[in-house]
Biopython code that builds the backbone (N, CA, C, O; Angstrom):
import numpy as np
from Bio.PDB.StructureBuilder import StructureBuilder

atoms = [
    (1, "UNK", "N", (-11.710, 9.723, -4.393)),
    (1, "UNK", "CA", (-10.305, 9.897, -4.672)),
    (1, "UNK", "C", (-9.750, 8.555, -5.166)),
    (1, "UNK", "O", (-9.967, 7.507, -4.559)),
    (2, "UNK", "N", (-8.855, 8.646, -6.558)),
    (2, "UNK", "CA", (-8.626, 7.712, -6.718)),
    (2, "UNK", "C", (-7.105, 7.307, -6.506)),
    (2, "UNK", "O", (-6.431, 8.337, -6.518)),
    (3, "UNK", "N", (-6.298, 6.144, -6.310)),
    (3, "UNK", "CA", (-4.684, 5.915, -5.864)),
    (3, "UNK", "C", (-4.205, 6.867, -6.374)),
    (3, "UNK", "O", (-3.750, 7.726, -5.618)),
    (4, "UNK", "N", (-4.128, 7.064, -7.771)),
    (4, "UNK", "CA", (-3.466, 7.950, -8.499)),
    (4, "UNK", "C", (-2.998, 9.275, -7.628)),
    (4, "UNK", "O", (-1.840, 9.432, -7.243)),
    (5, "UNK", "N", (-4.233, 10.339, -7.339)),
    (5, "UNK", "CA", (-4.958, 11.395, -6.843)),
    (5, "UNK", "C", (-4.139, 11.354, -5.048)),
    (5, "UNK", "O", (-3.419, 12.175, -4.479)),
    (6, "UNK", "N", (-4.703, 9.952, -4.600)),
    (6, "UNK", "CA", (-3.914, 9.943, -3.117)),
    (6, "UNK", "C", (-2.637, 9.800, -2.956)),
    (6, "UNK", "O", (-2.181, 10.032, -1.837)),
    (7, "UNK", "N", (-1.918, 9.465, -3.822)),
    (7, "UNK", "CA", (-0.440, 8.966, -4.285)),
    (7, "UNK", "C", (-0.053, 10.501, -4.237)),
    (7, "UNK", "O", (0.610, 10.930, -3.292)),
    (8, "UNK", "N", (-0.461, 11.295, -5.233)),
    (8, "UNK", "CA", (-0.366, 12.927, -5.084)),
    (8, "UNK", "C", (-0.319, 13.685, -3.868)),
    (8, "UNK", "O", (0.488, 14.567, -3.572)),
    (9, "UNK", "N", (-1.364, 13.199, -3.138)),
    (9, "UNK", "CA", (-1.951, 14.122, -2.102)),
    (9, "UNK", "C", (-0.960, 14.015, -0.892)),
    (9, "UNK", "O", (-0.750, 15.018, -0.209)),
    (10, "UNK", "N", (-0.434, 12.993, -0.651)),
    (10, "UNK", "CA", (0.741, 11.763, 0.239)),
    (10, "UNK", "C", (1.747, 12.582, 0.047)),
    (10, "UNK", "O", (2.273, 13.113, 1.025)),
    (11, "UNK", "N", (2.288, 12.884, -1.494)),
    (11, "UNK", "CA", (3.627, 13.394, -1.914)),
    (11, "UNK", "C", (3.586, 14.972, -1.465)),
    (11, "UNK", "O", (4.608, 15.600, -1.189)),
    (12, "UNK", "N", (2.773, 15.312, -1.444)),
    (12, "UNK", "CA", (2.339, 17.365, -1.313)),
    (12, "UNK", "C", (2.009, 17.348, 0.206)),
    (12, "UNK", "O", (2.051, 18.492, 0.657)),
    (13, "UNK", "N", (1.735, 16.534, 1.012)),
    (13, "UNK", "CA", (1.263, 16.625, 2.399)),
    (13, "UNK", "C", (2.858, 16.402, 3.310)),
    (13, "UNK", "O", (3.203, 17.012, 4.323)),
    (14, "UNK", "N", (3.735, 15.188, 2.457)),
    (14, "UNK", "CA", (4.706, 14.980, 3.332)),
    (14, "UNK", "C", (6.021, 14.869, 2.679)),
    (14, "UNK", "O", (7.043, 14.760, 3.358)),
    (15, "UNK", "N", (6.044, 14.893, 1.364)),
    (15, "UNK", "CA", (7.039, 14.552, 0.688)),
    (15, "UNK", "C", (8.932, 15.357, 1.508)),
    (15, "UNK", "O", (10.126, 15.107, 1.339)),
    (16, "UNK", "N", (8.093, 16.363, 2.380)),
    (16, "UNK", "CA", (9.767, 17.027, 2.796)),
    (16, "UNK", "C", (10.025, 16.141, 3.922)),
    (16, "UNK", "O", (11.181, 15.769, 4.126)),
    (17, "UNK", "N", (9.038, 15.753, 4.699)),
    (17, "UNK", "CA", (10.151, 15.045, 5.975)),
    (17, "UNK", "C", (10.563, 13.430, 4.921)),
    (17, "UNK", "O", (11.719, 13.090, 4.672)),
    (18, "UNK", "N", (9.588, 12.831, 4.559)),
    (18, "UNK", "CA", (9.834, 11.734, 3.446)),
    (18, "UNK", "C", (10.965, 11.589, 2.804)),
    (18, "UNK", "O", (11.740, 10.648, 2.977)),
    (19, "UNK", "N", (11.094, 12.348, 2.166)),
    (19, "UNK", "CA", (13.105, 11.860, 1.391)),
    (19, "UNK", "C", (13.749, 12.190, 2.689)),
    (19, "UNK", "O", (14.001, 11.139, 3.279)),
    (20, "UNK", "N", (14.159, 13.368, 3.451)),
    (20, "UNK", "CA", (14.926, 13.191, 4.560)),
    (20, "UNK", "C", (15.126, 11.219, 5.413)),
    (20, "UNK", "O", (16.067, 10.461, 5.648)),
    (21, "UNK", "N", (13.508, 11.191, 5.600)),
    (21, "UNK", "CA", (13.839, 9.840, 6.665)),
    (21, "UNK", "C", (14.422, 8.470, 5.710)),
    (21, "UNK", "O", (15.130, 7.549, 6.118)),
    (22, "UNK", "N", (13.869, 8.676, 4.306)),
    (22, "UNK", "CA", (14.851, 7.493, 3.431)),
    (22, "UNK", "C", (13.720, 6.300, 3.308)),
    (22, "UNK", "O", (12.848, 6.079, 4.149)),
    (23, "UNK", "N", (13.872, 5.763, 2.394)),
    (23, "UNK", "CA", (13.321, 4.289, 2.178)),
    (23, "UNK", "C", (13.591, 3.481, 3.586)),
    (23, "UNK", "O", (12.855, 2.541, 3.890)),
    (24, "UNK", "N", (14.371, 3.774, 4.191)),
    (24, "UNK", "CA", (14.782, 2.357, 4.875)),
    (24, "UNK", "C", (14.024, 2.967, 6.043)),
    (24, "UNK", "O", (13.345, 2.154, 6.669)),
    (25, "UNK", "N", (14.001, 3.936, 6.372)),
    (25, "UNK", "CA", (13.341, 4.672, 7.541)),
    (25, "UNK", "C", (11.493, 4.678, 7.374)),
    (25, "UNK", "O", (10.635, 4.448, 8.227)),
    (26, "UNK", "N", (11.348, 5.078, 5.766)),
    (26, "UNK", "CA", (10.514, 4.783, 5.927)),
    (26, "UNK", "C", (9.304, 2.904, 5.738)),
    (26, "UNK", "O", (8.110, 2.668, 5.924)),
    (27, "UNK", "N", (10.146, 2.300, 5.428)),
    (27, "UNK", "CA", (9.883, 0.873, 5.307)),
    (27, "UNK", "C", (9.583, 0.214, 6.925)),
    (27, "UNK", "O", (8.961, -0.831, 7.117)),
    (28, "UNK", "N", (10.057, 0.906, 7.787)),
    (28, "UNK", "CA", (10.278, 0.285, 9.183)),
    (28, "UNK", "C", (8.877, 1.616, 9.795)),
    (28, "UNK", "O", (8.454, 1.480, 10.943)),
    (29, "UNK", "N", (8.428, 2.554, 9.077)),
    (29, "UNK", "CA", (7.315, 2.908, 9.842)),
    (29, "UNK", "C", (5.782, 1.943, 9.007)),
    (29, "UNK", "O", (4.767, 1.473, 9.521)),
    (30, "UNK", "N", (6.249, 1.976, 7.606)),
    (30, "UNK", "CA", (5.104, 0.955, 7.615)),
    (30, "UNK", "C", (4.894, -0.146, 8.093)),
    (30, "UNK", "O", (3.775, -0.474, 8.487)),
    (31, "UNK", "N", (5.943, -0.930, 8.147)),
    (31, "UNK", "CA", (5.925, -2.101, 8.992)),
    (31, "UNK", "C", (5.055, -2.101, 9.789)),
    (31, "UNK", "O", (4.065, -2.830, 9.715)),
    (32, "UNK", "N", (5.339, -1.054, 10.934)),
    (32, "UNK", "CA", (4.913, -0.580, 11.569)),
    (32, "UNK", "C", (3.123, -0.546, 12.289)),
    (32, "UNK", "O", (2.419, -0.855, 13.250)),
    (33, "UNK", "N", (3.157, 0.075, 10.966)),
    (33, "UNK", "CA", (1.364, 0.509, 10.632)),
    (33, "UNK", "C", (1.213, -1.159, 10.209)),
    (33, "UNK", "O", (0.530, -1.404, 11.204)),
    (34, "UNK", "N", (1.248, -1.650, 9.958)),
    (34, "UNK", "CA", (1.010, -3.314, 9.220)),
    (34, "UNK", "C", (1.091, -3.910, 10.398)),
    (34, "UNK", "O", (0.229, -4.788, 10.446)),
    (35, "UNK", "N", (1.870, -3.841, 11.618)),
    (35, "UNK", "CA", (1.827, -4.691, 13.054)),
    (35, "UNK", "C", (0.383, -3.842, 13.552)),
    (35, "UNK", "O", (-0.530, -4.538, 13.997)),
    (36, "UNK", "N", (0.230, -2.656, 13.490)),
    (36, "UNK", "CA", (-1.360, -2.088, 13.998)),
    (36, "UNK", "C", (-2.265, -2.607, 13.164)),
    (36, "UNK", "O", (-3.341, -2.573, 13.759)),
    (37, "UNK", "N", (-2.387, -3.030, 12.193)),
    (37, "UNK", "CA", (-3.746, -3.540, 11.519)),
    (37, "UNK", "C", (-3.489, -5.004, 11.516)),
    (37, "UNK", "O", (-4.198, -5.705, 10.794)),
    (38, "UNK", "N", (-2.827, -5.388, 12.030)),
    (38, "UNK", "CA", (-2.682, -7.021, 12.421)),
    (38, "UNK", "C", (-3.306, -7.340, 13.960)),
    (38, "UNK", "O", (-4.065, -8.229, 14.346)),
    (39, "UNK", "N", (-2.633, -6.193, 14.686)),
    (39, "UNK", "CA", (-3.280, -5.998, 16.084)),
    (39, "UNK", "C", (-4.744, -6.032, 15.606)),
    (39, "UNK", "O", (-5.514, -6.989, 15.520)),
    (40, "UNK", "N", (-4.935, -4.621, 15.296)),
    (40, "UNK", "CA", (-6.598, -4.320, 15.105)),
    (40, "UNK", "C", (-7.821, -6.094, 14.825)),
    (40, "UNK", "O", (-8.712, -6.702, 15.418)),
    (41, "UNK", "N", (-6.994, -6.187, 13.513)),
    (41, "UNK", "CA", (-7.890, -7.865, 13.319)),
    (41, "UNK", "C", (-8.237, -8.874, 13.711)),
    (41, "UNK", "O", (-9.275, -9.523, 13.580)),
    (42, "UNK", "N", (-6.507, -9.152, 14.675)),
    (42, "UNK", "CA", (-6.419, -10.502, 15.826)),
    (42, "UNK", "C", (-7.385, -10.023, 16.760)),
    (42, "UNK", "O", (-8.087, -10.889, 17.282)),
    (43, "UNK", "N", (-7.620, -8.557, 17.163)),
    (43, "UNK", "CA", (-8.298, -8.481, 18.507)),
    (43, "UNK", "C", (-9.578, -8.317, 17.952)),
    (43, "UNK", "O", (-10.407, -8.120, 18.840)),
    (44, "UNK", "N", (-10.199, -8.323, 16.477)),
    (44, "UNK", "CA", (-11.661, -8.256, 16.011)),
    (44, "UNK", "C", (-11.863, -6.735, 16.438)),
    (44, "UNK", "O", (-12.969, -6.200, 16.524)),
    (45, "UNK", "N", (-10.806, -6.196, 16.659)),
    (45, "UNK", "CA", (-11.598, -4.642, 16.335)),
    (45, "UNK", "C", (-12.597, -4.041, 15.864)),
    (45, "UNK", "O", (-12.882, -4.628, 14.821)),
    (46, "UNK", "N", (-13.774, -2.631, 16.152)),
    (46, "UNK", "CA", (-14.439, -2.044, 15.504)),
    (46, "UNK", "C", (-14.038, -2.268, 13.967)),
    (46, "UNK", "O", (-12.876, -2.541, 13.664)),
    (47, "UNK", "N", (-15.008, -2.145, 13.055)),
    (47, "UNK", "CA", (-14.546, -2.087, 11.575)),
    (47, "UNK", "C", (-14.508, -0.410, 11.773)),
    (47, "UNK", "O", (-13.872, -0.235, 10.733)),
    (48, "UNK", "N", (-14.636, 0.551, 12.137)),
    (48, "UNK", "CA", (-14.187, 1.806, 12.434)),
    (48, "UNK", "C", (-12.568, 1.608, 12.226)),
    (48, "UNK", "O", (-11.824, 1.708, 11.251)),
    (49, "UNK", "N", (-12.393, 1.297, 13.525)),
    (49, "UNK", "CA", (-10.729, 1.052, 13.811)),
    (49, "UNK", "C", (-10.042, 0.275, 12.464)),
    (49, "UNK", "O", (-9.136, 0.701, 11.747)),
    (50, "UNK", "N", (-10.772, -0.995, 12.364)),
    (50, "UNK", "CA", (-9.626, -1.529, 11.283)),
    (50, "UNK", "C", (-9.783, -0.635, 9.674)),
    (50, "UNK", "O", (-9.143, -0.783, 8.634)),
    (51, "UNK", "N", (-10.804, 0.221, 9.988)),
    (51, "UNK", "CA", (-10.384, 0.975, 8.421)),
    (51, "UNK", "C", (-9.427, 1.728, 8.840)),
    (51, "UNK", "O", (-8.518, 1.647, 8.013)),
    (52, "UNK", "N", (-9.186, 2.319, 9.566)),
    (52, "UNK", "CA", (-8.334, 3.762, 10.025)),
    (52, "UNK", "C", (-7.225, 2.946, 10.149)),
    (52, "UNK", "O", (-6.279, 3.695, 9.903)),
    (53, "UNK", "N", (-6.628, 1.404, 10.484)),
    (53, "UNK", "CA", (-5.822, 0.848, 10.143)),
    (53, "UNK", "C", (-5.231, 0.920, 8.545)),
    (53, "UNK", "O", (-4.193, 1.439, 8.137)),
    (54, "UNK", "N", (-6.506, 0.056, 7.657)),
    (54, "UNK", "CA", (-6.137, -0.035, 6.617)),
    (54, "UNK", "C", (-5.660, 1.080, 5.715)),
    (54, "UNK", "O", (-4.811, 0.941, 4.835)),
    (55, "UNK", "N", (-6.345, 2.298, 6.050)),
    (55, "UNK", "CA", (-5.810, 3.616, 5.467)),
    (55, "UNK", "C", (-4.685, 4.208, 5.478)),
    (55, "UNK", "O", (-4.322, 4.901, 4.528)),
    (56, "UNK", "N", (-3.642, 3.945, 7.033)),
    (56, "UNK", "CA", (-2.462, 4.246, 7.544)),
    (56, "UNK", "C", (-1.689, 3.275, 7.226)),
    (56, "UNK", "O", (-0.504, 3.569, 7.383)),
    (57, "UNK", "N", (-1.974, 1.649, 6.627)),
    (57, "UNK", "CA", (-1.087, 1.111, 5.858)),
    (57, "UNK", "C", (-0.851, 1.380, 4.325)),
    (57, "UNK", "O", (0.189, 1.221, 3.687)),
    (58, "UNK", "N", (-2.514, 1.987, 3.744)),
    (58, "UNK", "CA", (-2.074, 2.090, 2.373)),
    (58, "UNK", "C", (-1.529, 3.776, 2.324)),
    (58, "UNK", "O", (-1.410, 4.391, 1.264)),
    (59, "UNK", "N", (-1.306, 4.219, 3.352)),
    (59, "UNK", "CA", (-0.871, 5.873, 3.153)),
    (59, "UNK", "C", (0.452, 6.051, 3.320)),
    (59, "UNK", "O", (1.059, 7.016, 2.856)),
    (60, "UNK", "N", (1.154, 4.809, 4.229)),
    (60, "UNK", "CA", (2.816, 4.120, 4.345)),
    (60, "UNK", "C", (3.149, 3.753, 3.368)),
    (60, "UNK", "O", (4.211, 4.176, 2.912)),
    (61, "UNK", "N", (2.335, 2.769, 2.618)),
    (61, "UNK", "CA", (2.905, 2.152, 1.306)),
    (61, "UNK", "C", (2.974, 3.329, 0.285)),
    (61, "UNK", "O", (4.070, 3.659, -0.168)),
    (62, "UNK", "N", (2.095, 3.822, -0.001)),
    (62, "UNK", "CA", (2.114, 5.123, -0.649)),
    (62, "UNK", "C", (3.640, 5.905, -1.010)),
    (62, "UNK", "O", (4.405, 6.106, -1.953)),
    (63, "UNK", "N", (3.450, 6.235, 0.725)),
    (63, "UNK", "CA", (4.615, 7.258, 0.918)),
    (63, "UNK", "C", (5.850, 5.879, 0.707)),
    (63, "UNK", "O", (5.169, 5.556, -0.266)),
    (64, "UNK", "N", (6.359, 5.406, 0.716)),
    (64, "UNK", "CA", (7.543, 4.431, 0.279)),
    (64, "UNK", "C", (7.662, 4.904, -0.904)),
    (64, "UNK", "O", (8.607, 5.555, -1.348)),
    (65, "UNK", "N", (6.333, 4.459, -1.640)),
    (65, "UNK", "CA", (6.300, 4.203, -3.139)),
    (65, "UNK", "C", (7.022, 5.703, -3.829)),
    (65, "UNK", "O", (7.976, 5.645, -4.605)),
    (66, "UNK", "N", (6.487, 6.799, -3.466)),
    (66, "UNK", "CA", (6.915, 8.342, -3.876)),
    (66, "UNK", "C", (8.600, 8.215, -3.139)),
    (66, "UNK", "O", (9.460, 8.756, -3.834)),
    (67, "UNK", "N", (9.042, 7.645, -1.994)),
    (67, "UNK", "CA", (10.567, 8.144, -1.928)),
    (67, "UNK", "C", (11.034, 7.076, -2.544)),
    (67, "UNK", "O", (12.153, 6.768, -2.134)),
    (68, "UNK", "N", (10.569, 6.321, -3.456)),
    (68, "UNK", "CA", (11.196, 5.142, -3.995)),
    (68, "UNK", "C", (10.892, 5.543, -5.488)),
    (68, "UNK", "O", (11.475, 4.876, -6.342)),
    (69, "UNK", "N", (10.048, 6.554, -5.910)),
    (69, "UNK", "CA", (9.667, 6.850, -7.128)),
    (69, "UNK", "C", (8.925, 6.278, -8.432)),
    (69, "UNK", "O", (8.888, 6.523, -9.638)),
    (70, "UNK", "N", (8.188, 5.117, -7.253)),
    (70, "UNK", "CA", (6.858, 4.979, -8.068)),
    (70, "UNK", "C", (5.234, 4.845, -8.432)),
    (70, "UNK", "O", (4.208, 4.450, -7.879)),
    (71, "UNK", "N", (5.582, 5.336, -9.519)),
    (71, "UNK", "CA", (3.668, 5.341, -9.944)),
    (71, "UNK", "C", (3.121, 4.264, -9.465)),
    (71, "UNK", "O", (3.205, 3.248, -10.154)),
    (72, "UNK", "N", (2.506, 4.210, -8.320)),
    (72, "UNK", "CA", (1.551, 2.618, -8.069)),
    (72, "UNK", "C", (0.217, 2.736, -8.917)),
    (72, "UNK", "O", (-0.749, 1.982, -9.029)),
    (73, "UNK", "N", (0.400, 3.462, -9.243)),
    (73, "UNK", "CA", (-0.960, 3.180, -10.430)),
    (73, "UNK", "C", (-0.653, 2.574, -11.643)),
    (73, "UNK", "O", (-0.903, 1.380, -11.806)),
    (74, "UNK", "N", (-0.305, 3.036, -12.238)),
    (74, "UNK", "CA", (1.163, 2.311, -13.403)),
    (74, "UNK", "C", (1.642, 0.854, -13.099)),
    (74, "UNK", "O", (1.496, -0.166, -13.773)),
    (75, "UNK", "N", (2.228, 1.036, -11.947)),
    (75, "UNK", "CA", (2.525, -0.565, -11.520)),
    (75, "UNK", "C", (1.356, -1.384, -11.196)),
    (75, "UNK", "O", (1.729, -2.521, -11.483)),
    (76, "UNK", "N", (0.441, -1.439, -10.867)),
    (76, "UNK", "CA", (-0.677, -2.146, -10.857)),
    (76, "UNK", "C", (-1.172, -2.277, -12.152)),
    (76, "UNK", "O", (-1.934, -3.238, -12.261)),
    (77, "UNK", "N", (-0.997, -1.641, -13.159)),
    (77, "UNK", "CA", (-1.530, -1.533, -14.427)),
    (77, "UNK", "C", (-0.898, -2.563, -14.912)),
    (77, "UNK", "O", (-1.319, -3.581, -15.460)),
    (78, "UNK", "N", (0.728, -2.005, -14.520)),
    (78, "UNK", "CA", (1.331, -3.187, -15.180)),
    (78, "UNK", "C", (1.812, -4.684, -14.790)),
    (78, "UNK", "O", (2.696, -5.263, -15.421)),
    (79, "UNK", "N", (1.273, -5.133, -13.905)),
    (79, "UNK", "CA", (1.682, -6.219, -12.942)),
    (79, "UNK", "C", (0.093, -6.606, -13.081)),
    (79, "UNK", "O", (0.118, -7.814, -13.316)),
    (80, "UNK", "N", (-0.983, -6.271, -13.059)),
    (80, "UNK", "CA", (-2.458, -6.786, -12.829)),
    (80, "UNK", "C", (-3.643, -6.008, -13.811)),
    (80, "UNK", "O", (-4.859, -6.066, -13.627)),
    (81, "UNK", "N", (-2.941, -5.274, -14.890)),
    (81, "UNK", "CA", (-4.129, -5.042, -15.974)),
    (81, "UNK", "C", (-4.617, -6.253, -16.850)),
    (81, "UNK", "O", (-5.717, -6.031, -17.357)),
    (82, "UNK", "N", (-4.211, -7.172, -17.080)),
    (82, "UNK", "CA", (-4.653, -8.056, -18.070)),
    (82, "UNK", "C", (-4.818, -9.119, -17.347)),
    (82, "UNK", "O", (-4.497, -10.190, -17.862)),
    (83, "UNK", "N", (-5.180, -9.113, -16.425)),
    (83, "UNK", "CA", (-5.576, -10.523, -15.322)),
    (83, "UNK", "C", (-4.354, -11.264, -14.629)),
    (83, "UNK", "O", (-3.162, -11.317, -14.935)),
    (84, "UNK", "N", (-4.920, -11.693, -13.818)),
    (84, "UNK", "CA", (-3.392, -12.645, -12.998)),
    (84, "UNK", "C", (-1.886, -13.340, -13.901)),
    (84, "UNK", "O", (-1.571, -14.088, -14.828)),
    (85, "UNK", "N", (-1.329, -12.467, -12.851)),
    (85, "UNK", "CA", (0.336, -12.320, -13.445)),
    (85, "UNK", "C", (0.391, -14.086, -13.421)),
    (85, "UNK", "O", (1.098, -14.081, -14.428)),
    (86, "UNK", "N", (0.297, -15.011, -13.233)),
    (86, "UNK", "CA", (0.301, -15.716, -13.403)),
    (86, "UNK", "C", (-0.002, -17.216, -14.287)),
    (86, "UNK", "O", (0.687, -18.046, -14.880)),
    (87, "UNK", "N", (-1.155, -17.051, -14.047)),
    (87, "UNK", "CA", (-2.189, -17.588, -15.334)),
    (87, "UNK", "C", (-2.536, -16.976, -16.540)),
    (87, "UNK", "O", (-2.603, -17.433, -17.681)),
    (88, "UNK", "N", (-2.809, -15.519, -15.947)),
    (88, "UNK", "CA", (-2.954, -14.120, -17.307)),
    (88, "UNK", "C", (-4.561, -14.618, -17.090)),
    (88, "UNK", "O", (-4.943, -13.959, -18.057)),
    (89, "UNK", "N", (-5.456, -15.071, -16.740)),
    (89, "UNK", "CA", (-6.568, -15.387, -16.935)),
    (89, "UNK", "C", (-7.289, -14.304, -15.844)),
    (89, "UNK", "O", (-6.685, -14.239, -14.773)),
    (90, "UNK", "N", (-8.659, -13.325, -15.977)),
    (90, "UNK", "CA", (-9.201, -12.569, -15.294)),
    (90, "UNK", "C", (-9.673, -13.448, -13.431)),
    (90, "UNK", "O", (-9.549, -12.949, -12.313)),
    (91, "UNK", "N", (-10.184, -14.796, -13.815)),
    (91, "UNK", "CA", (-10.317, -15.201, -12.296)),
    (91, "UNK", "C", (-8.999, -15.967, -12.309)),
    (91, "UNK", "O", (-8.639, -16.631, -13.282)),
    (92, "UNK", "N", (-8.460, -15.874, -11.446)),
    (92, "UNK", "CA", (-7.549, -16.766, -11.486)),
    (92, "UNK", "C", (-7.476, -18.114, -11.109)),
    (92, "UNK", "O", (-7.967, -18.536, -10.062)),
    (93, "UNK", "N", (-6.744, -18.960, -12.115)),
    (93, "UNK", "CA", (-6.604, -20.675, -12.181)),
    (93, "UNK", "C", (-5.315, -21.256, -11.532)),
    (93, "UNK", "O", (-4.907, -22.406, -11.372)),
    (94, "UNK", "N", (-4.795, -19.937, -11.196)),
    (94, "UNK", "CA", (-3.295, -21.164, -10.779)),
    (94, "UNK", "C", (-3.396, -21.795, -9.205)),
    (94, "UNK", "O", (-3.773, -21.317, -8.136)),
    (95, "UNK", "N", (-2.960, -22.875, -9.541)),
    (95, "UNK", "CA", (-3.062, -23.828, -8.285)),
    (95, "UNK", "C", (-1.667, -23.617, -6.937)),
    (95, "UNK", "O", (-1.625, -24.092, -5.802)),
    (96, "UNK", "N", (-0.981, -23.002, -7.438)),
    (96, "UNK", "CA", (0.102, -22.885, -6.156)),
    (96, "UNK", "C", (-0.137, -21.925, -5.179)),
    (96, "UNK", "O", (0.721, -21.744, -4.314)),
    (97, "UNK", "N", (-1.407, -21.131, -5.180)),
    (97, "UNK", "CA", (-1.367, -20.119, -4.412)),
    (97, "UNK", "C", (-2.981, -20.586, -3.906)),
    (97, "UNK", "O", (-3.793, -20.564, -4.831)),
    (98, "UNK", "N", (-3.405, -20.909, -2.859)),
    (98, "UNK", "CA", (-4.691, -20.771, -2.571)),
    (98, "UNK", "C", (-5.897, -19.687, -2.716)),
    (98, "UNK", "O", (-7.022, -19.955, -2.296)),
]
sb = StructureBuilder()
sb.init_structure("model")
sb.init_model(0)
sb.init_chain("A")
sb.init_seg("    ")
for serial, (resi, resn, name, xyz) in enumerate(atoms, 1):
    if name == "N":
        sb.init_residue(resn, " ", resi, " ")
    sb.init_atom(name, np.array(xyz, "f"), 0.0, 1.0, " ", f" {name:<3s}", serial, name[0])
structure = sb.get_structure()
């Protein structure tokens, strides 16, 4: 499955309680999920556990992205298709960011 495809699947699984709870409602459950996969890491969790983390943060961000109305596929295209927004170069050279 690719973002595109799960971006879909996110919007058809939950999209009715989703606009009800709102961007702002839903921004404070990903958070959320992002304090559990912070937990999960600090404590060296199973890599079991920290995927089932990482999945429930990118399935929050997701769902934001659809009550906020956007293509994250598109936006990645367009923010990181031609190499770092920064340099524009495929590895990236810029020095302000480690």
């Amino acid at each position: 499955m690719d973002l595109r495809d799960f971006q879909q699947l996110i919007e058809k699984m939950y999209s009715h309680k989703d606009r009800q709870r709102g961007a702002a409602g839903t921004f404070i459950w990903f958070m959320e999920e992002i304090g559990e996969l912070a937990e999960a890491i600090g404590n060296n969790e199973s890599a079991q556990r920290k995927g089932e983390e990482f999945a429930d943060v990118l399935a929050w961000l997701v769902t934001l992205a659809n009550v906020e109305g956007i293509d994250l596929s598109q936006a990645i295209h367009n923010k990181y298709g031609q190499g770092c927004p920064g340099c524009g170069k495929m590895a990236c050279t810029c020095e302000e960011k480690p």
